[in-house]
PQR file of N, CA, C, O and H, with PARSE charges and radii, in Angstrom:
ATOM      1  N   UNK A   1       2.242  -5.837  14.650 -0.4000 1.5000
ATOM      2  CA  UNK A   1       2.605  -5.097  13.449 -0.0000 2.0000
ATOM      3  C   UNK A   1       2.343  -3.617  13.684  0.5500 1.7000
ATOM      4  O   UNK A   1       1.281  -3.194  14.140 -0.5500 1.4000
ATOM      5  N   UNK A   2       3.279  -2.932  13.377 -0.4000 1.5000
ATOM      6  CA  UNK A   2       3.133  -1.774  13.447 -0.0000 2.0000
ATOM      7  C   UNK A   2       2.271  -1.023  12.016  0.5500 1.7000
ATOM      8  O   UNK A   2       2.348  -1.495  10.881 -0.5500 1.4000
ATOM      9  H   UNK A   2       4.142  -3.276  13.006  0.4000 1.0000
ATOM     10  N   UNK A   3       1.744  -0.205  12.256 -0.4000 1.5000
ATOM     11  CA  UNK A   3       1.053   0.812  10.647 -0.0000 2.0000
ATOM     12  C   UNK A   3       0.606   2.015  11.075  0.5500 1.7000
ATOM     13  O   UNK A   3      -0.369   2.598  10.601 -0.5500 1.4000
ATOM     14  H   UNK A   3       1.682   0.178  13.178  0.4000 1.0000
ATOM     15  N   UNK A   4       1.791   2.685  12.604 -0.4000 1.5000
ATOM     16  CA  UNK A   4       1.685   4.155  11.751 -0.0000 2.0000
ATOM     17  C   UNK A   4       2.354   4.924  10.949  0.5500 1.7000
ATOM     18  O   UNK A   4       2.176   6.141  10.890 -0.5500 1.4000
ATOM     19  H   UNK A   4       2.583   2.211  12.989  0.4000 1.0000
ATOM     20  N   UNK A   5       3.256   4.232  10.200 -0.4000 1.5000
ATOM     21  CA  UNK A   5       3.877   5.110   9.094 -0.0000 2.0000
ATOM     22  C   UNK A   5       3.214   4.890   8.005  0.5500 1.7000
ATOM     23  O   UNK A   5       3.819   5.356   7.039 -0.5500 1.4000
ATOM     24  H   UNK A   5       3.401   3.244  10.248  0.4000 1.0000
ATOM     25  N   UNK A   6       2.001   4.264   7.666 -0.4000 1.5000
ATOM     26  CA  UNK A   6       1.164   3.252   6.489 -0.0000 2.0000
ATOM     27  C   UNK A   6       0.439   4.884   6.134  0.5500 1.7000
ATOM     28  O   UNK A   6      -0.083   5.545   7.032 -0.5500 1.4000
ATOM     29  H   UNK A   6       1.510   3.886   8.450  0.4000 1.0000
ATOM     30  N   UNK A   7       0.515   5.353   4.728 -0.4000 1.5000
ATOM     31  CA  UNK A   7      -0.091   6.944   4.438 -0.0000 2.0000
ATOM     32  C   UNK A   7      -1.231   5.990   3.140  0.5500 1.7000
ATOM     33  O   UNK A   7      -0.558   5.113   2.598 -0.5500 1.4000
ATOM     34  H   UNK A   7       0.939   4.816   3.999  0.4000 1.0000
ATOM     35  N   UNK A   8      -2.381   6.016   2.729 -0.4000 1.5000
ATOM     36  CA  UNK A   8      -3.453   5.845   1.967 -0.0000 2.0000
ATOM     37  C   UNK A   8      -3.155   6.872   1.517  0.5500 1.7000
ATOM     38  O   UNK A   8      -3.097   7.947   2.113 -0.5500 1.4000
ATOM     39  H   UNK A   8      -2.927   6.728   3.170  0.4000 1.0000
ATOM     40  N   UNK A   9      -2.856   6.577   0.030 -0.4000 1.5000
ATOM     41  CA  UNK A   9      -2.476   7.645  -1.365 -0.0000 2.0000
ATOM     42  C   UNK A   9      -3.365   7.335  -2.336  0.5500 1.7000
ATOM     43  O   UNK A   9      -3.397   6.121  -2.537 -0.5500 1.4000
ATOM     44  H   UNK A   9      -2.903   5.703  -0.455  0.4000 1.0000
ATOM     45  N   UNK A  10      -4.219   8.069  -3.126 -0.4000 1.5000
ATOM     46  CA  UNK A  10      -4.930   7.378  -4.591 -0.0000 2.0000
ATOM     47  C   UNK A  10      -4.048   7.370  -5.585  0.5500 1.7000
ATOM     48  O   UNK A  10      -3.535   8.393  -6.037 -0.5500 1.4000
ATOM     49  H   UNK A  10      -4.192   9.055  -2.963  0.4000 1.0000
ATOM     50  N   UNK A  11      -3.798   6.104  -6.021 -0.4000 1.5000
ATOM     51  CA  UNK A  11      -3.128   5.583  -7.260 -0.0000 2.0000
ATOM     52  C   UNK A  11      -3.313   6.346  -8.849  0.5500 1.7000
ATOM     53  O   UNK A  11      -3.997   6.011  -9.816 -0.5500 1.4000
ATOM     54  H   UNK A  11      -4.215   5.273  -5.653  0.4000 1.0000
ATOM     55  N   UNK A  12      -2.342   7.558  -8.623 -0.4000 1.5000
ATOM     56  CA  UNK A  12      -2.486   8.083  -9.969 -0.0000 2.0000
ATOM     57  C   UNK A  12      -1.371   8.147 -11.372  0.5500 1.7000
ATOM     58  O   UNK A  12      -0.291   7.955 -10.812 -0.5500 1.4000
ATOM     59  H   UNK A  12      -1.786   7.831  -7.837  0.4000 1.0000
ATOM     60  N   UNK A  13      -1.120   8.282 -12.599 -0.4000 1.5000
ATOM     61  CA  UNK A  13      -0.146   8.120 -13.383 -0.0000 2.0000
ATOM     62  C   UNK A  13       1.132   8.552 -12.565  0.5500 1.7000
ATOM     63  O   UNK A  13       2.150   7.952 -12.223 -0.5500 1.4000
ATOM     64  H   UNK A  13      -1.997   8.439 -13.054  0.4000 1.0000
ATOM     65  N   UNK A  14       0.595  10.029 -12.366 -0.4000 1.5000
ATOM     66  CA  UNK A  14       1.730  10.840 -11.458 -0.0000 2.0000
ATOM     67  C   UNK A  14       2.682   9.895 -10.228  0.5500 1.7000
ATOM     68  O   UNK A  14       3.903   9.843 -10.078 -0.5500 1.4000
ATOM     69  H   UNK A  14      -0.232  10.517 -12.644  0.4000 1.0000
ATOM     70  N   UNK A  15       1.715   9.297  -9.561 -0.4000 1.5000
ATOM     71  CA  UNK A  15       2.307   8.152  -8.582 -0.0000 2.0000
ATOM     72  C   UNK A  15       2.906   7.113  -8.874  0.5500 1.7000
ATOM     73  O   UNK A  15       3.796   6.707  -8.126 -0.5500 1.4000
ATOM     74  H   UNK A  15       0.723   9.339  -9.683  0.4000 1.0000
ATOM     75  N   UNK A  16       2.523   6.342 -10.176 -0.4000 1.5000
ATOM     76  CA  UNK A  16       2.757   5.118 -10.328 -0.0000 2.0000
ATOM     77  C   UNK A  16       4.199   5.232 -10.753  0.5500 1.7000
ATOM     78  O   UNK A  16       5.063   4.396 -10.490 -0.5500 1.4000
ATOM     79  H   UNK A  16       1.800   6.672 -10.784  0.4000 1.0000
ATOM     80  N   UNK A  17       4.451   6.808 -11.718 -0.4000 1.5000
ATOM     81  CA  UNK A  17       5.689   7.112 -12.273 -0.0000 2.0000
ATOM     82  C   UNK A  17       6.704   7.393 -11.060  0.5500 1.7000
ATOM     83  O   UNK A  17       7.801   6.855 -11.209 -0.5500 1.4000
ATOM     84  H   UNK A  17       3.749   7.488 -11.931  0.4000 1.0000
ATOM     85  N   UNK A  18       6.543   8.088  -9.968 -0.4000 1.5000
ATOM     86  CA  UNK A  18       7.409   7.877  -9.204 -0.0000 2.0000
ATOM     87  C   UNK A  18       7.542   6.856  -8.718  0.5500 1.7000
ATOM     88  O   UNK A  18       8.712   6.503  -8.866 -0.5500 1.4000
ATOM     89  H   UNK A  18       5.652   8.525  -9.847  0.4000 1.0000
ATOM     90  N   UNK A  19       6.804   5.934  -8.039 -0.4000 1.5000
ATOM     91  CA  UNK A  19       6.936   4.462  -7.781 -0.0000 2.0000
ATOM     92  C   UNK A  19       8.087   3.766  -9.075  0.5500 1.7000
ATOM     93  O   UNK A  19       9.276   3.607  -8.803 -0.5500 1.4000
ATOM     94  H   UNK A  19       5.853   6.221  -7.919  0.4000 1.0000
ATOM     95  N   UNK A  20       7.617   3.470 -10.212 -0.4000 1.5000
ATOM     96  CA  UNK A  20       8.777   3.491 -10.582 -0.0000 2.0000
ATOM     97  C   UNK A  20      10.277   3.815 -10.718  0.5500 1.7000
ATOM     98  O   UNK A  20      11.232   3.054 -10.872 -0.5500 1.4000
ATOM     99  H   UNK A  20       6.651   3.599 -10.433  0.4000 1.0000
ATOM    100  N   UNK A  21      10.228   4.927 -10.635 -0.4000 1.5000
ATOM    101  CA  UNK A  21      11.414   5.779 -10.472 -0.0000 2.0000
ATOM    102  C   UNK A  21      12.039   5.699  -9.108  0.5500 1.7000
ATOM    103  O   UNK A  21      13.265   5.735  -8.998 -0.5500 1.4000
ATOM    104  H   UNK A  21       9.452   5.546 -10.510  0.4000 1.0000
ATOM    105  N   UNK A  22      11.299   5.599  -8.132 -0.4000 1.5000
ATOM    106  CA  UNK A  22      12.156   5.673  -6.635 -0.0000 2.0000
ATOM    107  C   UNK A  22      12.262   3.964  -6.248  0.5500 1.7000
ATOM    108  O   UNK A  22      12.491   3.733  -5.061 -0.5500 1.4000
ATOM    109  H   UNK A  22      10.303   5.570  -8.221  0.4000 1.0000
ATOM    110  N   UNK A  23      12.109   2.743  -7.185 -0.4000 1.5000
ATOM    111  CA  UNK A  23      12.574   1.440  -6.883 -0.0000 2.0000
ATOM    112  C   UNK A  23      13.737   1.618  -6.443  0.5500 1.7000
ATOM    113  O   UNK A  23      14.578   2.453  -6.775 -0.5500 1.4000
ATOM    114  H   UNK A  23      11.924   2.930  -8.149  0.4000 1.0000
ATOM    115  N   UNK A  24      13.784   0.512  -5.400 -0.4000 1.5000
ATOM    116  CA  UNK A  24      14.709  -0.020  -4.325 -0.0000 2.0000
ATOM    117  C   UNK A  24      14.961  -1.002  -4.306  0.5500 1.7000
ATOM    118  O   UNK A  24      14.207  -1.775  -4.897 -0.5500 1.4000
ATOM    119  H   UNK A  24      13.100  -0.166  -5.130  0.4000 1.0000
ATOM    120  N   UNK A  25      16.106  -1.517  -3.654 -0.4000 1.5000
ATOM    121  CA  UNK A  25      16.152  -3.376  -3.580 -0.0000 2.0000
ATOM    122  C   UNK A  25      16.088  -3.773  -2.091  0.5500 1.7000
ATOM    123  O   UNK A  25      16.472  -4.903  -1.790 -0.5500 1.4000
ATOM    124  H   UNK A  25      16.719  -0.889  -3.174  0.4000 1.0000
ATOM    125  N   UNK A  26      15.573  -2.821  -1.004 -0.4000 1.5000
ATOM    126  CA  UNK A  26      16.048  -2.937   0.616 -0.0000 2.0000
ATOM    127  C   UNK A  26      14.267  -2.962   0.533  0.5500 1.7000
ATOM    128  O   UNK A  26      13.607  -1.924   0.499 -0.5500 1.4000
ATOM    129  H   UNK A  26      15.261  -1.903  -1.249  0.4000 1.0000
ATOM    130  N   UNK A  27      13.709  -4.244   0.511 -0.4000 1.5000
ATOM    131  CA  UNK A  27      12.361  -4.441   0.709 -0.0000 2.0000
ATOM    132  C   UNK A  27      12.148  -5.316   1.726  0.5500 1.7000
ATOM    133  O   UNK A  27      13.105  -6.070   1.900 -0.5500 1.4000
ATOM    134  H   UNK A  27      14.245  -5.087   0.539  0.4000 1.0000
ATOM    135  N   UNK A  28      11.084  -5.505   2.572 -0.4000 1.5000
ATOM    136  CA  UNK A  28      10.951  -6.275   3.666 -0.0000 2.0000
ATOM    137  C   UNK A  28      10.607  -8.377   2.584  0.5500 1.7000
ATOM    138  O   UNK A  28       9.900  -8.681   1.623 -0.5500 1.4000
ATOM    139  H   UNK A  28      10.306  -4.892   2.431  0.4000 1.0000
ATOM    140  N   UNK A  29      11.522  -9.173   3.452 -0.4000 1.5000
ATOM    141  CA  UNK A  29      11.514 -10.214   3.071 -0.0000 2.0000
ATOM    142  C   UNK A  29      10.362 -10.645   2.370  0.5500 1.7000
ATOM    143  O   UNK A  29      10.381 -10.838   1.154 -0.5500 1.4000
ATOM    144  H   UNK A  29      12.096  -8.926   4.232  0.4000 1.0000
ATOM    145  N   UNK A  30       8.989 -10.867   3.341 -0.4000 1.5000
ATOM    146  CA  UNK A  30       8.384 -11.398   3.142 -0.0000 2.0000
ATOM    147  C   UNK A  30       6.748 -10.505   2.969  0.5500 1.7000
ATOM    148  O   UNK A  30       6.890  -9.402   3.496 -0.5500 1.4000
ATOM    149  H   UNK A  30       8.974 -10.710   4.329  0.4000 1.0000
ATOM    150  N   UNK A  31       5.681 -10.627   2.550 -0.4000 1.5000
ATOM    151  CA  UNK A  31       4.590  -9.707   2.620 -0.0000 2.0000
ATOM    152  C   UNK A  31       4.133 -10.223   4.028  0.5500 1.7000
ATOM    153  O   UNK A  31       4.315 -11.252   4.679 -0.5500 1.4000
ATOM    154  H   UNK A  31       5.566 -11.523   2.121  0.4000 1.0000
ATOM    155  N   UNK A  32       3.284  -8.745   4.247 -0.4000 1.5000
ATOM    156  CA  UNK A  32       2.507  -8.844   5.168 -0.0000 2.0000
ATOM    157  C   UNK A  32       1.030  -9.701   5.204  0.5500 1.7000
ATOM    158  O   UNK A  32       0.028  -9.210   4.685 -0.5500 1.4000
ATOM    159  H   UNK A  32       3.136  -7.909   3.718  0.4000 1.0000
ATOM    160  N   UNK A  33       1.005 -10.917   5.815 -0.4000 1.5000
ATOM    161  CA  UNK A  33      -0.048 -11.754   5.734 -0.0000 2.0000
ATOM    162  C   UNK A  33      -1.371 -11.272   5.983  0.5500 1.7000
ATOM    163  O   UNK A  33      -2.415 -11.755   5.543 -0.5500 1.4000
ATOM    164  H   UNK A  33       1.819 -11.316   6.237  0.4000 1.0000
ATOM    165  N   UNK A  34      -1.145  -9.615   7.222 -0.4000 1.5000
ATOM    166  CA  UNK A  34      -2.577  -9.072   7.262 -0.0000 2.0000
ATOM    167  C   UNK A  34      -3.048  -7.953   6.016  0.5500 1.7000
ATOM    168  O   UNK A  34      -3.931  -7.103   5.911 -0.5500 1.4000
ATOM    169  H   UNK A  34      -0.297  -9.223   7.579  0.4000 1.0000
ATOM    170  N   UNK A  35      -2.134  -8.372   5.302 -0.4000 1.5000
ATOM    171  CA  UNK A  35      -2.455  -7.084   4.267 -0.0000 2.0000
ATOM    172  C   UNK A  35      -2.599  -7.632   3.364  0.5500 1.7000
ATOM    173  O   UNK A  35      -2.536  -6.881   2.391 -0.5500 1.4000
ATOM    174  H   UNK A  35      -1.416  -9.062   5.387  0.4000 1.0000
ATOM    175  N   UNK A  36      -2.856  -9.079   3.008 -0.4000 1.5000
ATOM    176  CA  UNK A  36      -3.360 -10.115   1.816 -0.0000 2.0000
ATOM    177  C   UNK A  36      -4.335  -9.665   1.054  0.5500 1.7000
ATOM    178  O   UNK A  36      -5.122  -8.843   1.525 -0.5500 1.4000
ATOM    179  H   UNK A  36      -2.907  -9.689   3.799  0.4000 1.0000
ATOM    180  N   UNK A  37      -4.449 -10.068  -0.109 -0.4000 1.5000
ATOM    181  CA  UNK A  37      -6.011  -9.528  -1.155 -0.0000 2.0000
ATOM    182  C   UNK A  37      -6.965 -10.344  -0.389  0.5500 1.7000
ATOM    183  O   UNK A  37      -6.737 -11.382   0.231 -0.5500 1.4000
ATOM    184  H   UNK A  37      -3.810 -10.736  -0.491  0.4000 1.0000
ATOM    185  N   UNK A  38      -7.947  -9.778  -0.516 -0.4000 1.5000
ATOM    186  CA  UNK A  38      -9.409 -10.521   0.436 -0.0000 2.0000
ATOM    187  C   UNK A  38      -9.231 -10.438   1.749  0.5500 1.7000
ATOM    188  O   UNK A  38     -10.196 -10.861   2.386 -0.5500 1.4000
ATOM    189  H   UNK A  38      -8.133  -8.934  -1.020  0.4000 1.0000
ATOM    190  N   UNK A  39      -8.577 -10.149   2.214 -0.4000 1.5000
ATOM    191  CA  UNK A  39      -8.702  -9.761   3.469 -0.0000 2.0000
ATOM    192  C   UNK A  39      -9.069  -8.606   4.024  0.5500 1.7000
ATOM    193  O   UNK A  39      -8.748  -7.513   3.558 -0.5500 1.4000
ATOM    194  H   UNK A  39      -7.793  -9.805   1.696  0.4000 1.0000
ATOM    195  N   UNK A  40      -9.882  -8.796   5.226 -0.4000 1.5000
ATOM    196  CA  UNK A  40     -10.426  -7.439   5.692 -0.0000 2.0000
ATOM    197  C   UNK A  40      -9.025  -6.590   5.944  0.5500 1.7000
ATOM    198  O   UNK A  40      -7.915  -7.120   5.993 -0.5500 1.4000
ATOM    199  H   UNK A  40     -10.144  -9.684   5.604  0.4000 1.0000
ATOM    200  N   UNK A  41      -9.293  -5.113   6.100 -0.4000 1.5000
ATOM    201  CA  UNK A  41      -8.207  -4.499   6.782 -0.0000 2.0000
ATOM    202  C   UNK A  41      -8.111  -4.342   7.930  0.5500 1.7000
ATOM    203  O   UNK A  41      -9.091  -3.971   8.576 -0.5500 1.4000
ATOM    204  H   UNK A  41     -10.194  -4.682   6.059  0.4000 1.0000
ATOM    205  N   UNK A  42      -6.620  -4.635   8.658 -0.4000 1.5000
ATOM    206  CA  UNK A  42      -6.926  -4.349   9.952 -0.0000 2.0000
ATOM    207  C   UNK A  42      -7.371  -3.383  10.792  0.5500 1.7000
ATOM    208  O   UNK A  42      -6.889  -2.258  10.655 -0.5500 1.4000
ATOM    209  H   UNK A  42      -5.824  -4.937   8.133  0.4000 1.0000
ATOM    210  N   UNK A  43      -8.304  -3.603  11.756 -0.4000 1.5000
ATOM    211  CA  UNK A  43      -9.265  -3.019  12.652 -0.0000 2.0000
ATOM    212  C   UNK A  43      -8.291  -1.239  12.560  0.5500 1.7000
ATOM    213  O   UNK A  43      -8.709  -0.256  11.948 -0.5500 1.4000
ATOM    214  H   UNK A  43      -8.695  -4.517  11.867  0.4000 1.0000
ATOM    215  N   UNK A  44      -7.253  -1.302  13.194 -0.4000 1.5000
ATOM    216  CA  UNK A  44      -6.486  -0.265  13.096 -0.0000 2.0000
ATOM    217  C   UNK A  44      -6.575   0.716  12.299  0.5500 1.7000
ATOM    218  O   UNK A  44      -6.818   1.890  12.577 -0.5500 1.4000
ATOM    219  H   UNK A  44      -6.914  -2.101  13.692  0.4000 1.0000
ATOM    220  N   UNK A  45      -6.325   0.114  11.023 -0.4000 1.5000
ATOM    221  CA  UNK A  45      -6.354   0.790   9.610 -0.0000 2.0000
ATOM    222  C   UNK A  45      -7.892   1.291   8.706  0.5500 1.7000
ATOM    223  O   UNK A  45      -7.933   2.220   7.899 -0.5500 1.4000
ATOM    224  H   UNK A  45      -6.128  -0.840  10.797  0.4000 1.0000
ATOM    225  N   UNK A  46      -8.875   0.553   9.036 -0.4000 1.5000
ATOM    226  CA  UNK A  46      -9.703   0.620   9.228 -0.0000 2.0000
ATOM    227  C   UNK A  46     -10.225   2.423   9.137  0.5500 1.7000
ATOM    228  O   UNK A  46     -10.426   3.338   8.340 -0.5500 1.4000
ATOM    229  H   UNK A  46      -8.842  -0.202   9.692  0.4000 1.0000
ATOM    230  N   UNK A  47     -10.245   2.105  10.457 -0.4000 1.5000
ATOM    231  CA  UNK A  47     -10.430   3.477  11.117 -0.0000 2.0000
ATOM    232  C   UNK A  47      -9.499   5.211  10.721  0.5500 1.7000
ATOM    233  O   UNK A  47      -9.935   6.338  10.955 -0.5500 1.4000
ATOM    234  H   UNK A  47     -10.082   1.361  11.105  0.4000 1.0000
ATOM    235  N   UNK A  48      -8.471   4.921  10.228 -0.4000 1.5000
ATOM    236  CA  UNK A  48      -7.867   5.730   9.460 -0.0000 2.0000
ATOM    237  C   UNK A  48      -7.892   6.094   7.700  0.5500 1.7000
ATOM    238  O   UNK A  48      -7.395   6.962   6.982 -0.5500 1.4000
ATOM    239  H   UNK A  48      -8.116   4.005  10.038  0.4000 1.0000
ATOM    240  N   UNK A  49      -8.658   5.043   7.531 -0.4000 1.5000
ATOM    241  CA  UNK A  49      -8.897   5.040   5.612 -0.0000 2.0000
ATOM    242  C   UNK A  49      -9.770   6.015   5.623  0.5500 1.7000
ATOM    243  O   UNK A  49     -10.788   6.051   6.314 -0.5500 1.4000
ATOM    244  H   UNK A  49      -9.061   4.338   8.114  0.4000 1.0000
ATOM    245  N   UNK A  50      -9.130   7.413   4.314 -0.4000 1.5000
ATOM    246  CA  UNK A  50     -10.012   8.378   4.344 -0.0000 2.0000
ATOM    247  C   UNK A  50     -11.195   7.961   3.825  0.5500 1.7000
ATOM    248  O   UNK A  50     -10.989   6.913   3.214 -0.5500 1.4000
ATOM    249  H   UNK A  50      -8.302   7.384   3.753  0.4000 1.0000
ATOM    250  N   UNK A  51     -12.203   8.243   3.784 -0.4000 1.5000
ATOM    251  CA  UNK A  51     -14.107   8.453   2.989 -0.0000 2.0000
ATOM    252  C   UNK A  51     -13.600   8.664   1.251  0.5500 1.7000
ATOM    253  O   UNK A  51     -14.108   8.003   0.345 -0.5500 1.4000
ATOM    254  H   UNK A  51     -12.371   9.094   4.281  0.4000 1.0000
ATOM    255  N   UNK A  52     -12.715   9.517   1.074 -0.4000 1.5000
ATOM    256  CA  UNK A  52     -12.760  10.090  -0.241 -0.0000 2.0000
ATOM    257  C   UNK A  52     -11.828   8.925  -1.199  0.5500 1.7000
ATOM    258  O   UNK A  52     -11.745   9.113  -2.413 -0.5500 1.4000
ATOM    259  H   UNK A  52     -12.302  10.054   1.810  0.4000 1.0000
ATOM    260  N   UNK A  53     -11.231   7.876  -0.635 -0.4000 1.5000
ATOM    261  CA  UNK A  53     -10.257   6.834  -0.721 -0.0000 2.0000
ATOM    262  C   UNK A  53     -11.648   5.882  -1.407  0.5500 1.7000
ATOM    263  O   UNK A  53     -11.618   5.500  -2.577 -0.5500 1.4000
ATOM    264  H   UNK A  53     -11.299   7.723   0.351  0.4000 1.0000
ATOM    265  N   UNK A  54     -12.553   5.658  -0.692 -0.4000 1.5000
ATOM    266  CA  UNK A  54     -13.349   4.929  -1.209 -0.0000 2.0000
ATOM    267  C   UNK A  54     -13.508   4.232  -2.167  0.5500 1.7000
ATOM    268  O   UNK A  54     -14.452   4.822  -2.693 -0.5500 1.4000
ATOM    269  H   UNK A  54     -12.577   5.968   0.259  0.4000 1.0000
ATOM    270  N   UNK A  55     -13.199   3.063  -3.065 -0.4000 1.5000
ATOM    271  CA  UNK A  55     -13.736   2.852  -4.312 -0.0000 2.0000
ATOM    272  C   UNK A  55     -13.062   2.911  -4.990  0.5500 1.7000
ATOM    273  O   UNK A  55     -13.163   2.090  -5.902 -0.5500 1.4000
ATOM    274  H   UNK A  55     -12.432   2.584  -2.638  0.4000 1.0000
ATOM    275  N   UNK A  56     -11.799   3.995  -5.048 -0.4000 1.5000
ATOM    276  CA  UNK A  56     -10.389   4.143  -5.693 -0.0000 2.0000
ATOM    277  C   UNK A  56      -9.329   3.259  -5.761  0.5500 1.7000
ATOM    278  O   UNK A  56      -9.171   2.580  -4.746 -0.5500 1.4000
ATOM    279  H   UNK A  56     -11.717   4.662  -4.307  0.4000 1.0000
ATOM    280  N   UNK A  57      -8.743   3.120  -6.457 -0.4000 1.5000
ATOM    281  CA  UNK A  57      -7.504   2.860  -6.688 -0.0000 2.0000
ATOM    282  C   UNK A  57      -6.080   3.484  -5.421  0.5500 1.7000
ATOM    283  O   UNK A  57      -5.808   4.684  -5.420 -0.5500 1.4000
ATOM    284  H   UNK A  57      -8.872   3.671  -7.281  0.4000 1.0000
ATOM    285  N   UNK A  58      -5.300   2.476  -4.427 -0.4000 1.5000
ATOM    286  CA  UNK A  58      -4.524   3.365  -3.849 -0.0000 2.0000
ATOM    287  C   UNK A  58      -3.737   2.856  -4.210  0.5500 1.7000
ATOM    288  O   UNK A  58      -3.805   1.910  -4.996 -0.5500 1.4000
ATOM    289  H   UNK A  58      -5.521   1.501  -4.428  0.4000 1.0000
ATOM    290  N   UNK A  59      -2.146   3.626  -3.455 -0.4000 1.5000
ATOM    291  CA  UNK A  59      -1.158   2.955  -3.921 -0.0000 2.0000
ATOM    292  C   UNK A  59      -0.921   1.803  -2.680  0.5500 1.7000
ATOM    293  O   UNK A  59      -1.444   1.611  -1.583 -0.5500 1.4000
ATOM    294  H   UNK A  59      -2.091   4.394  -2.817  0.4000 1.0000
ATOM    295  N   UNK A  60       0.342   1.036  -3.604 -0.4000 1.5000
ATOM    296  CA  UNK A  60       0.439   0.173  -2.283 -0.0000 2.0000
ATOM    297  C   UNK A  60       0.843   0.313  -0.684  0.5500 1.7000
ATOM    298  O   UNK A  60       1.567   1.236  -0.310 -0.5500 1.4000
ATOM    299  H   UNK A  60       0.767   1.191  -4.496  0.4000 1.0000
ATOM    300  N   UNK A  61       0.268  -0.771   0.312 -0.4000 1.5000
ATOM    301  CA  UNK A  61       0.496  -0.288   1.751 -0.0000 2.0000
ATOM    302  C   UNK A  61       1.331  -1.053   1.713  0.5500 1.7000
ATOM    303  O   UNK A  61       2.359  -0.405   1.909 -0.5500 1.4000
ATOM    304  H   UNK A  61      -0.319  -1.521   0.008  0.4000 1.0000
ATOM    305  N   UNK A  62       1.675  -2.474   1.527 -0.4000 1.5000
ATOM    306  CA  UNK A  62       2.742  -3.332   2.068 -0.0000 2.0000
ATOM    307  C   UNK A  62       3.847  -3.263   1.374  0.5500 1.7000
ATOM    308  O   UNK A  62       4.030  -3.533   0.187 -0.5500 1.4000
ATOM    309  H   UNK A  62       0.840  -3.001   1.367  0.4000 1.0000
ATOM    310  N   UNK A  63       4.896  -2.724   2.524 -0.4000 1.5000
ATOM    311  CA  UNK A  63       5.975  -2.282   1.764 -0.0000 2.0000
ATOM    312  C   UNK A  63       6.729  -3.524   1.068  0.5500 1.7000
ATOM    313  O   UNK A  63       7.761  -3.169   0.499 -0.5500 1.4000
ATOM    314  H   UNK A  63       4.748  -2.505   3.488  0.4000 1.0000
ATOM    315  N   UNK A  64       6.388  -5.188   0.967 -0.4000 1.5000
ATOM    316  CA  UNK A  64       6.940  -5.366   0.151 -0.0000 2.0000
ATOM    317  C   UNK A  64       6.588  -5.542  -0.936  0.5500 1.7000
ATOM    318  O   UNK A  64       7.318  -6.242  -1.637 -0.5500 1.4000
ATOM    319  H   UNK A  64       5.549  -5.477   1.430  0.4000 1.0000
ATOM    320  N   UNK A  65       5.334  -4.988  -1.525 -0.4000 1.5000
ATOM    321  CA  UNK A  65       5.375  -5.010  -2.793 -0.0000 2.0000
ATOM    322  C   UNK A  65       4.729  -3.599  -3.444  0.5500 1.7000
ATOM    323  O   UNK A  65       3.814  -3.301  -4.212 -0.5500 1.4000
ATOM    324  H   UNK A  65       4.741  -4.419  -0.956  0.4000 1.0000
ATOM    325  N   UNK A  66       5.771  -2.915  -2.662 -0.4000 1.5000
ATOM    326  CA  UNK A  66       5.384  -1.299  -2.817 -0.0000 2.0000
ATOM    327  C   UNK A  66       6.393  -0.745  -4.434  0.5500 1.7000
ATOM    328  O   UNK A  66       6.204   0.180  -5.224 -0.5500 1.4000
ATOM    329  H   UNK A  66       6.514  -3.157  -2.039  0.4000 1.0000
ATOM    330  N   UNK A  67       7.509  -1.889  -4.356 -0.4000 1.5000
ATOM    331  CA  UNK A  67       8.420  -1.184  -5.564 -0.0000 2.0000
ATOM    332  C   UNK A  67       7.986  -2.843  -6.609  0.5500 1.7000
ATOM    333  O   UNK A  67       8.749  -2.934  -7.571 -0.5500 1.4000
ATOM    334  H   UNK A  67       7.663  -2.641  -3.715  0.4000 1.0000
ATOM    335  N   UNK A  68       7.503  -3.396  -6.569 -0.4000 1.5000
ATOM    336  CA  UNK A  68       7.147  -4.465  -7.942 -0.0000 2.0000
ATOM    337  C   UNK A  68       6.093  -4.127  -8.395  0.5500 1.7000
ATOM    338  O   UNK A  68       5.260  -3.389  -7.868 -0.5500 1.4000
ATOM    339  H   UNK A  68       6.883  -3.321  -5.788  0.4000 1.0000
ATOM    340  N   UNK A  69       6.039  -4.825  -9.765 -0.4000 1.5000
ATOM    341  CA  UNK A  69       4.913  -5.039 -10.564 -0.0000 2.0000
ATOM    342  C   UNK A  69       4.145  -6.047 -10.467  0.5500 1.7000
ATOM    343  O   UNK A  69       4.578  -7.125 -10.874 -0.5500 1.4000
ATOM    344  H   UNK A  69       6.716  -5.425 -10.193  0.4000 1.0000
ATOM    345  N   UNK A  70       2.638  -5.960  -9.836 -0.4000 1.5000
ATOM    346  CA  UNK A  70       2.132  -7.010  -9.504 -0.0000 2.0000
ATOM    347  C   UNK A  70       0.851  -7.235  -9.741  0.5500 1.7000
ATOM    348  O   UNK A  70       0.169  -8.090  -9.176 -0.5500 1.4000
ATOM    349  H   UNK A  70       2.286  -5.084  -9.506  0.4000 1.0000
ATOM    350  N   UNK A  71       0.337  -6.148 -10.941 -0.4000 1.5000
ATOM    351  CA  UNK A  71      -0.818  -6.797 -11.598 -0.0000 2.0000
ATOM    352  C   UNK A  71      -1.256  -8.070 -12.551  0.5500 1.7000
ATOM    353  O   UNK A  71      -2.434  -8.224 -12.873 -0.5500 1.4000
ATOM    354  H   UNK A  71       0.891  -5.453 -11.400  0.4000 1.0000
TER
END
């Protein structure tokens, strides 16, 4: 799996409204199994999650459920 195009954003109104607004229907089939809830992140990614990300709210990494509603 590739994840260097994967950018850690904090999830703000401002964001969520464009997320809305820039929905698409060209989404990858299926989710990414290493990017599951409860799962650690991969080693990779890991190492790139900013400090200030911490604890926050981001937006989504797996692009397929980067344009749904999935709370």
């Amino acid at each position: 799996m590739q994840y260097e195009t994967i950018v850690f954003r904090e999830l703000t109104l401002e964001s969520l409204k464009n997320l809305k607004s820039n929905r698409n229907n060209e989404t990858k089939e299926i989710p990414n199994k290493e990017l599951a809830v409860e799962q650690t992140l991969p080693e990779v990614l890991q190492s790139r999650f900013p400090d200030e990300l911490i604890g926050k709210p981001i937006e989504e990494i797996d692009d397929y459920y980067r344009d749904k509603n999935v709370c």
